[in-house]
C-alpha positions in Angstrom: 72.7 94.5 95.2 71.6 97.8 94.3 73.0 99.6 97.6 71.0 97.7 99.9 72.2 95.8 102.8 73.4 92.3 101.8 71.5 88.6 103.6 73.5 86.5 105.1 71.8 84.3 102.0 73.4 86.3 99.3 75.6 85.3 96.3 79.2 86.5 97.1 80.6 88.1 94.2 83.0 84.3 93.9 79.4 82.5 93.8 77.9 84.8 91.2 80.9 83.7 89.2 80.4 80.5 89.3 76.7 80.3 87.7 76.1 83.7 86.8 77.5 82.7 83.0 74.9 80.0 82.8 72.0 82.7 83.9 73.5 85.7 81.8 73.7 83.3 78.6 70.1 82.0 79.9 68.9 85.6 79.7 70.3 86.1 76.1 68.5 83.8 74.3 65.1 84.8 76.4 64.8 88.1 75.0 60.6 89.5 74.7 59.4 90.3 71.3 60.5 94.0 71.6 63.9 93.0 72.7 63.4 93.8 76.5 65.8 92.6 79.2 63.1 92.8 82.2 63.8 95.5 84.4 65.3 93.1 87.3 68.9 92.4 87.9 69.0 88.0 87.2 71.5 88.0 90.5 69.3 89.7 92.8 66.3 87.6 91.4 68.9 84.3 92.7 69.2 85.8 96.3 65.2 85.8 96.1 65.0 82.6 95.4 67.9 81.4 98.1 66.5 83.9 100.8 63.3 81.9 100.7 65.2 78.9 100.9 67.0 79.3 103.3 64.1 81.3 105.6 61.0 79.3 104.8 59.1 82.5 103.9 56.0 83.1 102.1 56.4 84.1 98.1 54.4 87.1 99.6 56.7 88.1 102.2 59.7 88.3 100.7 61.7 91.8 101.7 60.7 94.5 100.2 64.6 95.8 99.0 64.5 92.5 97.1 62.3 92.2 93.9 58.8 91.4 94.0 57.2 87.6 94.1 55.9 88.1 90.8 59.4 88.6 89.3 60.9 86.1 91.1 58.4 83.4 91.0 58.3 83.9 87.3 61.7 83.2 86.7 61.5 80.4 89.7 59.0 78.8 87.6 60.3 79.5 84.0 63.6 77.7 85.7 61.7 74.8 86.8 60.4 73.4 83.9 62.9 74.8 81.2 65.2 72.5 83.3 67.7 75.8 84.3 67.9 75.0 87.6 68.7 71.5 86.9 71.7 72.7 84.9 73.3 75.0 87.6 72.6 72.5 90.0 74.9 69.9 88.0 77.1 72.0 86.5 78.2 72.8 90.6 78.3 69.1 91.3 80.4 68.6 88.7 82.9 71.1 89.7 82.6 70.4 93.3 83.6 66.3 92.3 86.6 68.0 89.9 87.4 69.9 93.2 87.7 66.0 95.5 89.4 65.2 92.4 86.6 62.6 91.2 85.7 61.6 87.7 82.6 64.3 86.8 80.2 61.3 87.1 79.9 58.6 89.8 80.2 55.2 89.6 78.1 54.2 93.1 75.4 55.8 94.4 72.8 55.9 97.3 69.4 56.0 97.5 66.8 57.0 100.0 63.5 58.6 100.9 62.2 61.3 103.4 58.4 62.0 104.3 57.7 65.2 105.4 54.1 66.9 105.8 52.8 69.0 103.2 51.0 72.7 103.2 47.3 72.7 103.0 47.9 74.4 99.7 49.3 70.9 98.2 46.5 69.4 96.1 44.9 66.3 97.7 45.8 64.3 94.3 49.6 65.4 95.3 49.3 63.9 98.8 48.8 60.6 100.7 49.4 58.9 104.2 52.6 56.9 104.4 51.3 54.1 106.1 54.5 53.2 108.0 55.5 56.3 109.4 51.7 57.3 109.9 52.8 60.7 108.7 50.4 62.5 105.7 52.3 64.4 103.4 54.7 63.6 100.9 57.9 61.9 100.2 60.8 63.1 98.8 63.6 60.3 97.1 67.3 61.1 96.2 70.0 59.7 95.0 73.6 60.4 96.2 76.9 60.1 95.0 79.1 58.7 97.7 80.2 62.4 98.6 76.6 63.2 99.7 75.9 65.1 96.4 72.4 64.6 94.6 72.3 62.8 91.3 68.3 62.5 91.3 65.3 63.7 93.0 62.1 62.6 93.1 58.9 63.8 95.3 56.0 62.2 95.1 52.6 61.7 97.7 53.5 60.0 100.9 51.5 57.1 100.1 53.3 55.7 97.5 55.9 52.9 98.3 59.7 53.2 98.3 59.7 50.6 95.8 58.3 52.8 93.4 60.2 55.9 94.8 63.6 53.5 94.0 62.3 52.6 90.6 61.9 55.9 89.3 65.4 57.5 91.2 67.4 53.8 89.8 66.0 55.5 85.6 66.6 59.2 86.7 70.3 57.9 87.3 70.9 55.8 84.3 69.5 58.3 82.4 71.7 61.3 84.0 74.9 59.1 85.1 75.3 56.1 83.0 78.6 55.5 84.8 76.6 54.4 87.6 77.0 50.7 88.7 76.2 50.3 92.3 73.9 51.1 94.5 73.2 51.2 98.2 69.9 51.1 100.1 68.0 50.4 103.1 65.5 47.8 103.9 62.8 49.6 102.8 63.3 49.4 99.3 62.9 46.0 98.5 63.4 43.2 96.0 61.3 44.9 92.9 64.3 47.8 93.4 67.0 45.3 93.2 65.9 43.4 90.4 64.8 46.7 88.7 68.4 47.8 89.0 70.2 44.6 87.8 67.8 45.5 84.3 69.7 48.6 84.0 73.0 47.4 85.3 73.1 48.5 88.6 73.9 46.1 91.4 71.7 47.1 94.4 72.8 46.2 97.9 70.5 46.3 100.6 71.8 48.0 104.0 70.8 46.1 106.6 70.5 47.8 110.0 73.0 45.8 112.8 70.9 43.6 115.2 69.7 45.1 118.3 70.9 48.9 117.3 68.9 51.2 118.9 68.6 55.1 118.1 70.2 56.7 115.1 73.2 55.0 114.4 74.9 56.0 111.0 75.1 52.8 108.8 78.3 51.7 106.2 77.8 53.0 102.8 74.3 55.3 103.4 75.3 57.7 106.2 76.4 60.1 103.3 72.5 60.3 102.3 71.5 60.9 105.6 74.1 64.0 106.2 72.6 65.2 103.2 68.9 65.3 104.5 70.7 67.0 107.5 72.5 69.6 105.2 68.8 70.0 103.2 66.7 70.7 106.6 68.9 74.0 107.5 66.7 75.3 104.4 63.5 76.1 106.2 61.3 76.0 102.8 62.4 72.3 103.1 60.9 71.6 107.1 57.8 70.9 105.6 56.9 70.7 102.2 55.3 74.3 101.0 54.7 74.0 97.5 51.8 73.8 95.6 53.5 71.2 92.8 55.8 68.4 93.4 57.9 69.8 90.5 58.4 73.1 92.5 59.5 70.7 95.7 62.3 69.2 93.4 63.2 72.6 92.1 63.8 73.7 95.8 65.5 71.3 96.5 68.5 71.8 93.3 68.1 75.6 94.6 69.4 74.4 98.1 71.4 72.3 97.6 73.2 74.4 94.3 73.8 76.5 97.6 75.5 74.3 99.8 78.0 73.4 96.9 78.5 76.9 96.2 79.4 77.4 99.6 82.2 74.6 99.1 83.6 75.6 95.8 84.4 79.3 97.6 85.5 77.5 100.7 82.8 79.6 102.7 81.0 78.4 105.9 77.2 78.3 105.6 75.4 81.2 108.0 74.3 79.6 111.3 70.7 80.2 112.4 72.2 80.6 116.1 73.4 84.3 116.9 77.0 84.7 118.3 77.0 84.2 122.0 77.4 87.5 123.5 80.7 89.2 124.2 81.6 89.2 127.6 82.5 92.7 129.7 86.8 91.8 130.1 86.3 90.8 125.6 85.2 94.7 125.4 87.4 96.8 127.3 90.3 96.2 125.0 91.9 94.1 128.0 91.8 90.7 126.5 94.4 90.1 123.6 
């Protein structure tokens, strides 16, 4: 880290083991013309990326002893759409379903969606109202495996329907987990999803909320997805969505969630936004064991 004092958002060195071979190897076939390396260290330009994350801040504002936004969104981007981030973000799922001793690809999976405003620097073309939650913005779909994990993402303007949203998550898992044969969802995806999924081979079963339940109540089979929105909103960037493209919103989203598996596979707690409480007078003096 280049001597400077480390964020609580930082890579341990266990972490940077973990995908720094896929980055390194990355960085050796991206070579410039004269054979230049870049003049920033590929780990540090990683803690850029999960310090904004996990903070919510500006490309602009990131700290100074970390390197600049145009390093870092540069690789951000070049990650994004040479499908880099993609990679990490399976290869850790993968390990972290070897770790709860599971096969490396699912056989059932879960499916949902999330609206969440957007930025006013989203495009309009980008955006849309979702009619039922009355909320403008944009939606994000995933797909789970049944230990919360995400198989797919998809974000798309808030206006479009969760039918569509399932369609599009149902061929982003047949294409990534052909294992895949189940499928769990609420009511809001409805029969177009189901039949959609019996064309691929997925049997899709349709959550339906107990009668007269009132508040949040978890549900069988689909409370993994919602702990996993939960896990998602301690990343600030994901509060609201920030970026620009709906491609960069899916990249974020492997970024933070690449984190919270790293933080299992090193059996390492994630950094609470709350500071400790403070220590009381008798916890100083050396009187208390």
């Amino acid at each position: 880290m280049s001597g400077r004092a480390p964020y609580p958002s930082d890579l341990s060195d266990e972490a940077w083991e973990l995908i720094g071979p896929v980055i390194v190897a990355w960085k050796g076939r991206h070579t410039s013309v004269s054979g230049h390396q870049g003049g920033y260290d590929t780990r540090e330009i990683v803690n850029a990326i999960l310090y904004q994350a996990r903070t919510g801040c500006q490309w602009r504002y990131l700290p100074h002893d970390l390197p600049p936004k145009s390093a870092v969104y540069y690789y951000f981007a070049l990650w994004r759409d040479d499908g880099t981030v993609e990679t990490v973000h399976d290869l850790m799922r993968w390990q972290v379903r070897e770790m709860r001793r599971r096969h490396e690809d699912p056989t059932a999976v879960v499916l949902d969606s999330q609206t969440v405003r957007a930025s006013t620097n989203a495009p309009k073309d980008t955006t849309g109202l979702d009619a039922g939650k009355r909320s403008p913005g944009r939606k994000r779909g995933i797909a789970t495996d049944v230990l919360g994990l995400i198989i797919a993402v998809v974000v798309v303007a808030a206006s479009v329907h969760d039918n569509a949203i399932g369609i599009t998550l149902l061929d982003k898992v047949a294409a990534s987990a052909p294992t895949v044969t189940k499928a769990w969802v609420d009511a809001g995806f409805k029969n177009a999803v189901v039949e959609h999924g019996a064309r691929l081979g997925i049997d899709v079963e349709v959550v339906q909320r107990a009668p007269g339940t009132r508040g949040f109540t978890p549900e069988p089979k689909r409370w993994v997805v919602e702990q996993t929105w939960g896990t998602l909103m301690l990343r600030r960037r994901l509060a609201r969505d920030y970026e620009a493209l709906p491609a960069s919103s899916v990249a974020v989203v492997h970024w933070s969630m690449t984190d919270v598996m790293l933080h299992r596979l090193t059996r390492t707690a994630t950094a609470s936004w709350r500071d400790p409480p403070a220590a009381r007078a008798d916890d100083c003096d050396g009187s208390t064991p």
